[in-house]
C-alpha positions in Angstrom: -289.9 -54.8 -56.2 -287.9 -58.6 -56.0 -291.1 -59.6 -53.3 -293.7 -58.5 -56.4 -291.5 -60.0 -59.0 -291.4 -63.2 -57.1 -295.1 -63.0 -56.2 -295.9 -63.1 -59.9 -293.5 -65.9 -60.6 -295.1 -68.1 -57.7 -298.5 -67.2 -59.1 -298.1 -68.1 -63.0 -297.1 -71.2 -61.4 -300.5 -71.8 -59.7 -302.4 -70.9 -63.1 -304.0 -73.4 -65.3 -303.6 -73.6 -68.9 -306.3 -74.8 -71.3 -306.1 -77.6 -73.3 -305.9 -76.1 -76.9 -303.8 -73.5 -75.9 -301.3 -77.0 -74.8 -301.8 -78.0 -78.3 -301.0 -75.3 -80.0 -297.9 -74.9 -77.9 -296.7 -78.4 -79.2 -297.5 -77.8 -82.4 -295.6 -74.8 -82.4 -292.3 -76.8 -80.7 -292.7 -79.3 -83.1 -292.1 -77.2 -85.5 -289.8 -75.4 -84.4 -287.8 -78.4 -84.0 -288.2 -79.7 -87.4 -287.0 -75.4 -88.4 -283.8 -76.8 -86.7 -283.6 -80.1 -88.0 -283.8 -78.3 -91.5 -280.9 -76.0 -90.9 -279.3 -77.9 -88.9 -278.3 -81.5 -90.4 -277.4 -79.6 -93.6 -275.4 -77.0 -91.9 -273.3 -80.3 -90.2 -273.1 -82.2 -93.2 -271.8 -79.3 -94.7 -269.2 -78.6 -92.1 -268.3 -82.1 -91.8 -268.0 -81.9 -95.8 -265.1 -79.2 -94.9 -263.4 -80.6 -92.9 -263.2 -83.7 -94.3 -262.0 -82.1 -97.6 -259.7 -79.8 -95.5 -258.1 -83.1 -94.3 -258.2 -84.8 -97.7 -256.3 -81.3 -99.2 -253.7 -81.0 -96.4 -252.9 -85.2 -96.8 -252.3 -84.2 -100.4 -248.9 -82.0 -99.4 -246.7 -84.8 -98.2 -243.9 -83.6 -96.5 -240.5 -84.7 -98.3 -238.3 -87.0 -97.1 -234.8 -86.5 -96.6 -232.3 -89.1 -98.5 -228.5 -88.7 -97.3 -225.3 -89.6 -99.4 -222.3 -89.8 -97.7 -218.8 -90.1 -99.4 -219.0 -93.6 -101.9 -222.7 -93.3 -102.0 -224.6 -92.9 -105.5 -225.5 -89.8 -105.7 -227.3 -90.5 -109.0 -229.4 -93.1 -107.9 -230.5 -91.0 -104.3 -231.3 -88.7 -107.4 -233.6 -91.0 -109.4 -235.3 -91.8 -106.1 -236.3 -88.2 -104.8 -239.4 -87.7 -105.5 -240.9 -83.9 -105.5 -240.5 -81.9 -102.0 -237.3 -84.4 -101.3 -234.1 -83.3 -100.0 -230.9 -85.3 -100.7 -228.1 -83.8 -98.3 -224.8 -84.9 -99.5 -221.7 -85.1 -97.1 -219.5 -82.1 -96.9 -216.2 -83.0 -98.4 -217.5 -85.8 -100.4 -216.4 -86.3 -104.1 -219.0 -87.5 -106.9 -217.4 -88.0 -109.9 -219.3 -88.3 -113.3 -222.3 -86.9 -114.8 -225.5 -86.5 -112.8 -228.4 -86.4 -115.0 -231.6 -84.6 -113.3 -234.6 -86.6 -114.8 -238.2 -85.3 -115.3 -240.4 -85.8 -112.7 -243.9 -85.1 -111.6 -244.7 -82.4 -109.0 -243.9 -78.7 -108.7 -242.5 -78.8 -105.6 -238.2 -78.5 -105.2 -236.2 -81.4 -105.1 -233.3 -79.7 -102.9 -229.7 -81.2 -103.0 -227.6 -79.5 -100.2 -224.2 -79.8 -98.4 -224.5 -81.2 -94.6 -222.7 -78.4 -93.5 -225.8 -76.5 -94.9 -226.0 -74.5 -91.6 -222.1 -72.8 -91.4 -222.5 -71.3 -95.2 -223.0 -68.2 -95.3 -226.6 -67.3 -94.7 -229.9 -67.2 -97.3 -228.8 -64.1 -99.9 -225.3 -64.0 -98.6 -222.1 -65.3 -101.2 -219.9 -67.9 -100.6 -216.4 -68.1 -101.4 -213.6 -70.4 -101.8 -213.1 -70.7 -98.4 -216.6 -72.4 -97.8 -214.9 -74.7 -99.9 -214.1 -77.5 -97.0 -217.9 -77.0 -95.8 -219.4 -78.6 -99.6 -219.7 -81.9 -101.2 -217.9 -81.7 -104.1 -219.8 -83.0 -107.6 -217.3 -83.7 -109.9 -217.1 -84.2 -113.6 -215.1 -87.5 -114.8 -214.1 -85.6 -117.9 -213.6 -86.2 -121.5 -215.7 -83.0 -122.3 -218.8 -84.3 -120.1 -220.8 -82.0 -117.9 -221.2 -82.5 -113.8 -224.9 -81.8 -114.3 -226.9 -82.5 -117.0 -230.9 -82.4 -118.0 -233.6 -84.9 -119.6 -235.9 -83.1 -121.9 -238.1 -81.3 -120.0 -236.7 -81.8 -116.4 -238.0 -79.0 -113.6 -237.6 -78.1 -110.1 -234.7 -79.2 -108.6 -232.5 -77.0 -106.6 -228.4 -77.4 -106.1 -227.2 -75.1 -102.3 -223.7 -75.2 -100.9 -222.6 -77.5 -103.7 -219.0 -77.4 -105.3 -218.8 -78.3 -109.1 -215.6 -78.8 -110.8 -213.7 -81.0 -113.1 -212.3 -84.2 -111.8 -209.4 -83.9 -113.9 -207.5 -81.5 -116.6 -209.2 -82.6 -119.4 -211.3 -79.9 -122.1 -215.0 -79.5 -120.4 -217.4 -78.0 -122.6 -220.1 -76.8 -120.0 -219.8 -77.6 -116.1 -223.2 -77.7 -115.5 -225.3 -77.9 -118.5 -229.2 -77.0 -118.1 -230.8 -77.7 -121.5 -229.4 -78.2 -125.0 -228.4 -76.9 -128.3 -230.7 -79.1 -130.2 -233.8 -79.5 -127.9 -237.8 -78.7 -129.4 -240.1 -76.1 -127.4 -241.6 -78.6 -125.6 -238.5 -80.3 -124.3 -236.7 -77.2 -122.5 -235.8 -78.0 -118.6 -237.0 -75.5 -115.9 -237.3 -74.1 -112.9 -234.1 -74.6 -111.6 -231.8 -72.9 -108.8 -228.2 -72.7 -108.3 -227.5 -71.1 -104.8 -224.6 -70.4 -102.5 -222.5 -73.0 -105.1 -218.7 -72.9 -105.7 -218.1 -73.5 -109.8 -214.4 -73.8 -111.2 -212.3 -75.2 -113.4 -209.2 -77.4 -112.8 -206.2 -75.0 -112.7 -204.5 -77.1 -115.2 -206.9 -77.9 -117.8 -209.4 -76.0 -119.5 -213.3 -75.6 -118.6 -215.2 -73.7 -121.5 -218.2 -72.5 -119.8 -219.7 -72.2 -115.9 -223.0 -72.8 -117.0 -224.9 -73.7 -119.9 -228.3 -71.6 -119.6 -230.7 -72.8 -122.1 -233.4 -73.8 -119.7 -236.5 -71.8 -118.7 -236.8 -69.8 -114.9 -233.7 -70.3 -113.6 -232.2 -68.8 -110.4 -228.2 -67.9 -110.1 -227.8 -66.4 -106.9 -225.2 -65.9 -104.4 -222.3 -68.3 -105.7 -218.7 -67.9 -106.6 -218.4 -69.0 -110.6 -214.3 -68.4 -111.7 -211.8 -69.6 -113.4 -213.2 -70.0 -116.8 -210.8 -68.4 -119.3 -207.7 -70.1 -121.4 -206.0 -69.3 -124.7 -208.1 -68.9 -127.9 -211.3 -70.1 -125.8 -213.9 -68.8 -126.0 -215.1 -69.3 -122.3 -218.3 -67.7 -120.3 -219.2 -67.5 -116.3 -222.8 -67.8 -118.2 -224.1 -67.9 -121.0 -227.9 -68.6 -122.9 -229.0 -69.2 -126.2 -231.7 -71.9 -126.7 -233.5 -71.1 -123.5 -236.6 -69.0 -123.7 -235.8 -67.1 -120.0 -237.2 -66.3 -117.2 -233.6 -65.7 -115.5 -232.1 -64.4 -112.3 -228.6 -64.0 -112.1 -228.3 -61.9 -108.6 -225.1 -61.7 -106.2 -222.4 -63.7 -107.7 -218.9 -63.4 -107.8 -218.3 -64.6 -111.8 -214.7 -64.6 -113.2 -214.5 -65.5 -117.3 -212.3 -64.6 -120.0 -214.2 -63.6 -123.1 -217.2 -63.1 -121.6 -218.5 -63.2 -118.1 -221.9 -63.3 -119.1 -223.4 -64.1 -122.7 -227.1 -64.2 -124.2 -226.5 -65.3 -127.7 -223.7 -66.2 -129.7 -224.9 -69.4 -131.1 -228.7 -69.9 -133.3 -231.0 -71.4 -131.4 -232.8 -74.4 -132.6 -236.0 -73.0 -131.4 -238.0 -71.2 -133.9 -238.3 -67.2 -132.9 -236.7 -67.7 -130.0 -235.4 -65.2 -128.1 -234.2 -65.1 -124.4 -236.0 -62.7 -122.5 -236.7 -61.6 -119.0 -233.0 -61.8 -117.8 -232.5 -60.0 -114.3 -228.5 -59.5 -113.6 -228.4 -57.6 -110.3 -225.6 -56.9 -107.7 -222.7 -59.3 -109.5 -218.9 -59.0 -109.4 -217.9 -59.3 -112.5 -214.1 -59.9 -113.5 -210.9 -60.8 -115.1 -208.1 -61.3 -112.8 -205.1 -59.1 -113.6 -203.0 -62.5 -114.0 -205.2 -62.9 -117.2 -203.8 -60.2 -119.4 -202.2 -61.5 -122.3 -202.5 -64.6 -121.1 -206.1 -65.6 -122.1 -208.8 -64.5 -124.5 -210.5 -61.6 -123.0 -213.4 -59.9 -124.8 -215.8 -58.1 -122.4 -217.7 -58.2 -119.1 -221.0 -58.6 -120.7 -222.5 -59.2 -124.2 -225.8 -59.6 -125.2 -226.1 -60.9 -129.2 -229.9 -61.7 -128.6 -231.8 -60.9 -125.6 -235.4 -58.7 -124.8 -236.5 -57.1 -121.7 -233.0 -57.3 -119.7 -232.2 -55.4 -116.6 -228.5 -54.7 -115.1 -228.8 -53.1 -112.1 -225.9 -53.0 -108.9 -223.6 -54.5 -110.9 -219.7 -53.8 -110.5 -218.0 -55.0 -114.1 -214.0 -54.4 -114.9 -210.7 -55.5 -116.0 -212.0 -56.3 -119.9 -208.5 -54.8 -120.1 -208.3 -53.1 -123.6 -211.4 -54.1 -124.8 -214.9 -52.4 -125.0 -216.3 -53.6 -120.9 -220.2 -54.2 -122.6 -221.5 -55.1 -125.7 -224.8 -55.0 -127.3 -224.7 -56.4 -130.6 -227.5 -57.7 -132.4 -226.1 -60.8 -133.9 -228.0 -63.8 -136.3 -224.5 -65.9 -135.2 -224.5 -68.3 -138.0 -227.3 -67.3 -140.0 -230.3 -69.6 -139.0 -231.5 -66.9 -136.5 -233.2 -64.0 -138.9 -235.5 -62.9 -135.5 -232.4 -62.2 -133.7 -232.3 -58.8 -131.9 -231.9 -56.8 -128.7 -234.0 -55.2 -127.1 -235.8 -53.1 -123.8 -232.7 -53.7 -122.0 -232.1 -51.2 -119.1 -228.8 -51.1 -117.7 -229.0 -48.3 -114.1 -226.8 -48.1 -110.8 -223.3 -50.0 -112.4 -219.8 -49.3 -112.0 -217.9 -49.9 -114.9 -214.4 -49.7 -114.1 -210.2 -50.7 -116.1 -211.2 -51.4 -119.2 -210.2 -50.3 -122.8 -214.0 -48.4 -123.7 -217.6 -48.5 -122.4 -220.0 -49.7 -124.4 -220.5 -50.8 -128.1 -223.8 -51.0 -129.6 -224.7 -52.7 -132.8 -228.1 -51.7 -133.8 -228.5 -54.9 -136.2 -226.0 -57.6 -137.9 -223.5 -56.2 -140.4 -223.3 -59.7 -141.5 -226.3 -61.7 -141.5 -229.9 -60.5 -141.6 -231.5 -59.9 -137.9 -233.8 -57.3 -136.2 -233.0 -53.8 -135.2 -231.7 -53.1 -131.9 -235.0 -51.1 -129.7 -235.2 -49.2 -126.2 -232.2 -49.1 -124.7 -231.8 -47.1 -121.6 -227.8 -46.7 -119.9 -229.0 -44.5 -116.9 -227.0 -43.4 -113.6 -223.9 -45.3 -114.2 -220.4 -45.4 -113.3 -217.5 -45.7 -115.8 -213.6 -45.2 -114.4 -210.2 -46.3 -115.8 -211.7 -46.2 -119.5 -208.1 -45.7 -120.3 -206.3 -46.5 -123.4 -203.0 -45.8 -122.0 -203.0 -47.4 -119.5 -205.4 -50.7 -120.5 -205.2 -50.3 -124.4 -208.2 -50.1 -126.5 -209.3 -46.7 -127.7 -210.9 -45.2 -124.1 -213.9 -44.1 -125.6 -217.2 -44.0 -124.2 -219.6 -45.0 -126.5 -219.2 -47.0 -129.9 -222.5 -46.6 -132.2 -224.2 -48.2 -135.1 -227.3 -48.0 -135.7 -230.6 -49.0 -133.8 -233.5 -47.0 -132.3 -235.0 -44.9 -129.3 -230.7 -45.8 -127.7 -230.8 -43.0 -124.4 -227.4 -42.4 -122.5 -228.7 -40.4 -119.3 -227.0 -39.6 -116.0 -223.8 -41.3 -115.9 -220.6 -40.3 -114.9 -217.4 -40.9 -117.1 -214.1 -40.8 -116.9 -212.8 -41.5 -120.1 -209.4 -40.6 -122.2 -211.2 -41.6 -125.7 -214.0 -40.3 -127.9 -217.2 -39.5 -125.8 -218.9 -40.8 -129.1 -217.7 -42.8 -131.9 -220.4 -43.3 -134.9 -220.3 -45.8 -137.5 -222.4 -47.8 -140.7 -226.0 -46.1 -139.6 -227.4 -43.7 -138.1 -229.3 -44.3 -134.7 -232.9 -42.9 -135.1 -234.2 -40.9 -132.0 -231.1 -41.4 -129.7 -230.8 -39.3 -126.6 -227.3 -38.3 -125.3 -228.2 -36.3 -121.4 -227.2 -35.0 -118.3 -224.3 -37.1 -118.4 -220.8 -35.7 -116.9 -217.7 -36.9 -119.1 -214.7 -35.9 -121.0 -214.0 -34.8 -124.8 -211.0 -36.6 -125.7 -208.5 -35.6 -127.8 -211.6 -35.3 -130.6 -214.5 -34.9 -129.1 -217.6 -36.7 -131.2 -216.9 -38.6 -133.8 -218.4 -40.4 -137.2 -217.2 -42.3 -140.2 -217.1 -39.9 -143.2 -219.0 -37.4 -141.4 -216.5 -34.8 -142.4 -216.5 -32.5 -139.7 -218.3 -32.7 -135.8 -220.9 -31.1 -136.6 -221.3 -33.2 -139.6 -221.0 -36.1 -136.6 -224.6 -35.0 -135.4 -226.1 -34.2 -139.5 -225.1 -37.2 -140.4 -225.9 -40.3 -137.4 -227.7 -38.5 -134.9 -230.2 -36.4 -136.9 -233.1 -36.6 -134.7 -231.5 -37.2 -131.4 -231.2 -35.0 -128.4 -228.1 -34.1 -127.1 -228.9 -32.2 -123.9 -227.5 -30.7 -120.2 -224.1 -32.8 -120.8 -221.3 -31.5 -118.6 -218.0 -32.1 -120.8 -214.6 -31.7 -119.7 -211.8 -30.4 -121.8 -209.5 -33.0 -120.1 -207.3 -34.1 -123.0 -206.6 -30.2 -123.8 -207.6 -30.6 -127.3 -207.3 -27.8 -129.6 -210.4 -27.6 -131.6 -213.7 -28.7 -129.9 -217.2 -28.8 -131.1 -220.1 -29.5 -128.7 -224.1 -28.8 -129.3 -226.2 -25.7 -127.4 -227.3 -26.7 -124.3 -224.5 -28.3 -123.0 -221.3 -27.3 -120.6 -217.9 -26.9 -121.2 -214.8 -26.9 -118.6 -211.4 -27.0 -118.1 -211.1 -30.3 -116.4 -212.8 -32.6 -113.7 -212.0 -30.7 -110.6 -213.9 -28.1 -112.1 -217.0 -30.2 -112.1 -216.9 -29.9 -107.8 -217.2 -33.4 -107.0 -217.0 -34.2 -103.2 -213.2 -36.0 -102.9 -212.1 -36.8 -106.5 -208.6 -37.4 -105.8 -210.1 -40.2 -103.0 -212.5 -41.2 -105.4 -215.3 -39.6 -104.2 -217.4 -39.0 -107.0 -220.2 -37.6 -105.3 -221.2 -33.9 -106.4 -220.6 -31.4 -104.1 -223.9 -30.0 -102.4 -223.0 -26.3 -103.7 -221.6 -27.8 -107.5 -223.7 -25.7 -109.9 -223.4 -29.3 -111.6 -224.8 -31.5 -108.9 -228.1 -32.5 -110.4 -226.3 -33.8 -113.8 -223.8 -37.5 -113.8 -224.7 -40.1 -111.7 -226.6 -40.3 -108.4 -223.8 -42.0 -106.6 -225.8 -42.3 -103.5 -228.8 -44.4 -105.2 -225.8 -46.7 -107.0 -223.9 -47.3 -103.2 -227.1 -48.9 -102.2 -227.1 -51.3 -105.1 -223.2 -52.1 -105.1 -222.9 -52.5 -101.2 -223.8 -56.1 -102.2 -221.5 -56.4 -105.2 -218.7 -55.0 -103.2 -219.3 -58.5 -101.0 -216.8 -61.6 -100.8 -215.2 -60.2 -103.8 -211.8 -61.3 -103.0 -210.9 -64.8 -105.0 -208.4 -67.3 -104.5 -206.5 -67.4 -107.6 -208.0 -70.4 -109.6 -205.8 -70.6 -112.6 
């Protein structure tokens, strides 16, 4: 077979081949060349067309330089010279004293201002405390009511990590860091902006208002240790927005404040329709150190007066003492705001804990004109200590007025107060379920309702009231509660796992198991709440 095969080979060799049938053979390579030629060139310019252009696109993302300040340097200036993508690392332990204004810039990339000592903080999502302290450049307002940190109209991107803010001196600070303004237009509000793994405080012997102002737009809070905010007929906040359209994270801090530890509302905005919405709060420590007690103005843990589409998840809030730990109250502050309202706000997986009552809601102003308070969902919650003997307040659950499509589902409650108190107007389509929780000494309640079954006639007309467990814990004489729902003796009757240890789990074999909240799903979200929540104490 390989001698025939070659035989052939050598032979073709030996053969001649015409003339014309040469021809036709060049012809035919010629074209076929030019074929290639064709596809070819254009296939290579078009390649070289990519490439070039893939160049020309990656020369267009400069990386950032890197501007360092040590202690003397001017912070402000290293600030006005960063351009988008820089990062200005500031010496840990350095002081800058007066207010840093963050300009408006072009780009869209960060401009990052960091400690040196970037890499011993805790790690990305972890909280600091004040014991990173000595690790942090310290940016310090000169006082005289001034902020650290200010904005120009329309400023965006910048990005503050491992920082310390505070006061420079005792003197009256209105905001410590102040993103935006009261008085700005639409097209002047400051955003995207991040605050993370900062210490904020105010001095011990002076009096700081507010943490931060938040009346930007897309704004990060995560993983810093805000405290200290709270003083004698002050009105003071962790946080707090009103003339900033949203867009706002506030996840894993530790925030200490007196009236409020977190505020949306509370003043009119000087926006038209404006409304701050899209507000995530998720795995914060909220609280008032016991020191604080009639000592300081203290209002509540959180209060929305005008907010939409707001989530509070993993949250641990306590210690509003004998006040109401949460409310939602629709409020047109000083009657400018008639669009004012809350609303879609959905509140799962807390712990509410030492305070005088749970939540009030105010459906719509009792003073000025506003919107009606819509969708509101408390859901697989937490409340201990509502206690009015031993934090004051009333101990109730639930303090009502008004709005619509309000559902209370799934939470667990140990209260001494009213379950329900009504009041002013009825709540349209409200749903009251599978939630485990005590009577009180008079059960459900309502202004001029005459009677508890009145209570229901009169505020909750068309609402459902459904598969509640409710414990006769008080031991009051006469009680009143709807079909479908469970009476007994007291808590241990309930069968939860450990309740003298404060296990608040439901026993496997409870015939109440599936009803209160699913402690197991809220452990997940408060393991990071439960983090770096011990404080030095600032005041």
């Amino acid at each position: 077979m390989i001698w025939n095969l070659e035989f052939g080979i050598k032979n073709m060799k030996q053969l001649e081949i015409p003339n014309w049938q040469k021809k036709k053979q060049n012809r035919k390579s010629l074209w076929l060349v030019l074929l290639c030629l064709f596809l070819i060139v254009p296939l290579g310019v078009g390649l070289t067309f990519i490439l070039k252009n893939s160049v020309s696109q990656a020369s267009i993302v400069v990386k950032g330089k890197t501007i360092s300040v040590n202690d003397g340097g001017d912070l402000q200036s290293a600030i006005n010279q960063a351009r988008s993508g820089d990062t200005i690392i500031l010496q840990a332990g350095a002081k800058f004293v007066g207010t840093f204004t963050l300009p408006n810039k072009p780009g869209s990339e960060y401009i990052t201002i960091q400690s040196s000592e970037l890499a011993r903080l805790p790690g990305e999502g972890m909280r600091v405390s004040p014991n990173d302290a000595a690790l942090m450049p310290k940016i310090l307002s000169s006082g005289r009511g001034a902020s650290a940190v200010s904005t120009e109209a329309n400023a965006h991107h910048y990005r503050f990590i491992g920082i310390e803010f505070a006061p420079v001196n005792d003197d009256y600070i209105y905001n410590l860091i102040a993103l935006g303004t009261d008085s700005q237009k639409v097209n002047e509000v400051p955003h995207d902006i991040e605050i993370d793994r900062c210490y904020l405080h105010s001095n011990p012997a002076g009096i700081t208002r507010r943490g931060v102002a938040l009346n930007d737009a897309d704004t990060t809070i995560k993983n810093s240790h805000i405290s200290g905010f709270a003083g004698e007929q002050q009105e003071t906040q962790a946080i707090a927005g009103w003339n900033g359209p949203g867009g706002y994270k506030i996840i894993n801090n530790y925030l200490e404040a007196g009236a409020e530890n977190i505020l949306f509302g509370g003043g009119d905005p000087s926006i038209n329709g404006l409304v701050p919405t899209d507000i995530e709060i998720r795995n914060n420590f909220l609280t008032k150190p016991l020191e604080w007690r009639d000592k300081y103005t203290i209002k509540c843990s959180l209060e929305l007066k005008n907010a939409r589409n707001v989530k509070i998840i993993g949250n641990i809030l306590e210690n509003s003492f004998d006040q109401m730990a949460l409310r939602l109250t629709v409020r047109n502050q000083d009657g400018n705001a008639p669009w004012s309202v809350v609303e879609d706000v959905e509140m799962q997986n807390n712990w509410v804990r030492n305070s005088g009552g749970g939540i009030n809601f105010l459906g719509s102003d009792d003073t000025n004109t506003s919107e009606r308070m819509k969708r509101v969902t408390v859901a697989n919650n937490l409340f201990t200590g509502l206690d009015y003997e031993k934090w004051g307040g009333t101990g109730r659950f639930i303090l009502i007025a008004d709005g619509e499509d309000i559902t209370i589902a799934n939470n667990t409650v140990f209260n001494t107060g009213n379950p329900i108190t009504a009041h002013r107007a009825p709540s349209l389509r409200f749903v009251f379920r599978d939630n485990i929780l005590s009577y009180g000494s008079y059960g459900f309640v309502g202004d001029d309702a005459g009677s508890q079954q009145g209570v229901f006639a009169k505020y909750f007309a068309d609402g459902i009231f459904d598969s509640n467990v409710i414990v006769n814990a008080a031991k009051a004489d006469y009680i009143y509660i709807p079909k479908r729902n469970v009476l007994l003796n007291g808590f241990n009757d309930v069968g939860f796992a450990n309740l003298s240890a404060g296990d608040y789990h439901v026993g496997l074999h409870s015939l109440y198991r599936y009803d209160g909240a699913d402690i197991n799903a809220l452990d997940a979200e408060l393991k990071t709440a439960q983090a770096n929540t011990q404080s030095k104490k600032s005041r």
